[in-house]
C-alpha positions as CSV (number, residue, x, y, z in Angstrom):
1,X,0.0,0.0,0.0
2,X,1.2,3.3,-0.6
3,X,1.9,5.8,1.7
4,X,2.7,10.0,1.2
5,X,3.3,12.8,2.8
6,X,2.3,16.6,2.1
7,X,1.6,19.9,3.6
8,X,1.2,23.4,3.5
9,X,4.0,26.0,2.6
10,X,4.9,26.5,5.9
11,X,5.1,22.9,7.4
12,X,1.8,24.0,10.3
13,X,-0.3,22.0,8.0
14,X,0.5,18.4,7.5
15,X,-1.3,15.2,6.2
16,X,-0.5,11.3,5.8
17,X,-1.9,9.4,2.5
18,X,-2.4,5.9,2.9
19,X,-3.1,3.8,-0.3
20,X,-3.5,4.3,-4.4
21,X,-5.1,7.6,-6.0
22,X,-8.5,7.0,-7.1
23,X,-8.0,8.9,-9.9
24,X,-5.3,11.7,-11.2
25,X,-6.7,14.8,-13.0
26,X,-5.8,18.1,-14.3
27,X,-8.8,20.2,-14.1
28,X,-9.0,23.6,-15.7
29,X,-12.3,24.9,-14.2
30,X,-12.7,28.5,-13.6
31,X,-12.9,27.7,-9.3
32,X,-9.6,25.7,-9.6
33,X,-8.0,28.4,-11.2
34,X,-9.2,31.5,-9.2
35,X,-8.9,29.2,-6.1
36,X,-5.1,28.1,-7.1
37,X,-4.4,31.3,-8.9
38,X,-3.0,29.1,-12.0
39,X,-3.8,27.7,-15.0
40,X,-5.0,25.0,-13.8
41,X,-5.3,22.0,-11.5
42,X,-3.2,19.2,-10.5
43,X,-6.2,16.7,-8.6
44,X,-4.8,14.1,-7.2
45,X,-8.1,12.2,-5.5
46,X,-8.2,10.0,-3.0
47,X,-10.4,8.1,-0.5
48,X,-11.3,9.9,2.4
49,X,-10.4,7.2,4.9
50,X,-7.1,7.6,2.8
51,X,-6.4,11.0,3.8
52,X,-5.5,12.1,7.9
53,X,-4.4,15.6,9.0
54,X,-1.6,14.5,11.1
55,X,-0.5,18.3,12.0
56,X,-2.2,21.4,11.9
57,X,-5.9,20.6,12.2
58,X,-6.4,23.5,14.5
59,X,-4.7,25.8,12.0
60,X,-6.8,24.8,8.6
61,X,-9.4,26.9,8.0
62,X,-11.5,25.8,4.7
63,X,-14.3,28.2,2.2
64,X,-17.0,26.1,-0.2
65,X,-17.8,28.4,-2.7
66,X,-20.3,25.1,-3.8
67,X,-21.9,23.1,-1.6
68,X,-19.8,19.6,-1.0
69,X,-16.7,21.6,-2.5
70,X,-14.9,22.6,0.7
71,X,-11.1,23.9,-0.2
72,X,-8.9,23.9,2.9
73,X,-5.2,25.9,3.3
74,X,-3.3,26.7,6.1
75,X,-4.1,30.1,8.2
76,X,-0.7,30.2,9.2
77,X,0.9,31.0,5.4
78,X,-2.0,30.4,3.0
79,X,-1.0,27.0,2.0
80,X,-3.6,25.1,-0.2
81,X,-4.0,22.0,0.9
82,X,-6.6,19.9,-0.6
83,X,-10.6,20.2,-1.3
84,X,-13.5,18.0,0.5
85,X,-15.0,16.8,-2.2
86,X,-16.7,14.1,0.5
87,X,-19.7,14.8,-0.1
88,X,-20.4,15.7,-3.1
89,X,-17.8,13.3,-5.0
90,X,-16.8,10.8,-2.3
91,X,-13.2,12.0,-2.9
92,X,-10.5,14.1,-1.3
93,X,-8.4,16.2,-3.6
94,X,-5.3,16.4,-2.3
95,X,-3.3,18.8,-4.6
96,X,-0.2,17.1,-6.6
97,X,1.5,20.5,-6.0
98,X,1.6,19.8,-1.9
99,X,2.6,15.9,-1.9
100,X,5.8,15.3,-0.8
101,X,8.1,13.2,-3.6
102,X,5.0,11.9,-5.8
103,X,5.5,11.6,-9.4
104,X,1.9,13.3,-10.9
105,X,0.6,10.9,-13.9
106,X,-2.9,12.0,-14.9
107,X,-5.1,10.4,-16.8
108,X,-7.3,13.1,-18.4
109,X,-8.2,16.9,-18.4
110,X,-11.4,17.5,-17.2
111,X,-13.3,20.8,-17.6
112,X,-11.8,21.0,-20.8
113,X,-13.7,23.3,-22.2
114,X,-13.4,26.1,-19.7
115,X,-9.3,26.1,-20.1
116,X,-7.4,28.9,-21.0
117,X,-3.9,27.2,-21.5
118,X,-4.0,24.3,-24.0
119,X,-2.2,21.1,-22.9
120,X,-1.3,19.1,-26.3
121,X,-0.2,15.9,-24.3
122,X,-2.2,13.2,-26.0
123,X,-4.7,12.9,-22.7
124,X,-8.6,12.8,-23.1
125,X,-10.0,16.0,-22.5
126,X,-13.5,16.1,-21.0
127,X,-16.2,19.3,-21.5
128,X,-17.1,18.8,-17.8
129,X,-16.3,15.7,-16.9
130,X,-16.0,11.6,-17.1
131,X,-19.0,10.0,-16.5
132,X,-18.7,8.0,-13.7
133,X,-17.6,11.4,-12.2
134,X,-21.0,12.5,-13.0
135,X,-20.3,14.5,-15.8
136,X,-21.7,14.4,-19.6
137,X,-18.3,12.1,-20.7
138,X,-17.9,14.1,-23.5
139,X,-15.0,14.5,-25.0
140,X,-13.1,17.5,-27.2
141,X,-10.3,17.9,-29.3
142,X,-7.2,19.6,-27.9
């Protein structure tokens, strides 16, 4: 079973992975962007069981902008952490960005059609998203 590290900027915040991504994502959705201030998204999801704040709790604040979306950083340096996508997904998006030595393979671009960087990488590229994500499954050129 695999096991990972990862934290905020400043170390206050830090949490323990235990076992296999469900799935690995780049997402270019207009939240992930303003939330991240990037281009896009590195998701790395996992299950929640998987993910434990081992450090920190006390000092990670979160906002949902959606409801079942809630993003979490660190109040100490502003650190993003990862979104509680719980309830609304049954996954916890632990951002690639923040995981200590973890070699980010993803498997598709999702929100595709919101993007405002192309990514020519030979991935599938999903208008929303896959549908056993609950999304329409369609798919775009890049």
């Amino acid at each position: 079973m695999a096991e990972h590290k990862g934290g905020c900027l400043c170390g206050d915040v830090q949490v323990k992975i235990t076992g296999d991504p469900v799935a690995m994502l780049v997402c270019h959705c207009k939240i992930c962007r303003g939330w991240l201030a990037g281009a896009m998204n590195g998701a790395v999801l996992f299950k929640p069981e998987d993910v434990t704040v081992t450090k920190g709790a006390d000092k990670l604040r979160s906002f949902a902008l959606s409801e079942g979306h809630d993003r979490s950083w660190c109040e100490s340096c502003g650190g993003h952490v990862l979104t509680d996508h719980r309830d609304s997904l049954g996954v916890v998006d632990v951002y690639a960005s923040v995981i200590e030595d973890f070699e980010f393979k993803p498997m598709a671009h999702v929100n595709y059609a919101s993007r405002i960087m192309s990514v020519p990488d030979g991935l599938p590229k999903f208008v929303d998203f896959p549908a056993d994500f609950g999304g329409s499954g369609e798919t775009m050129d890049e």
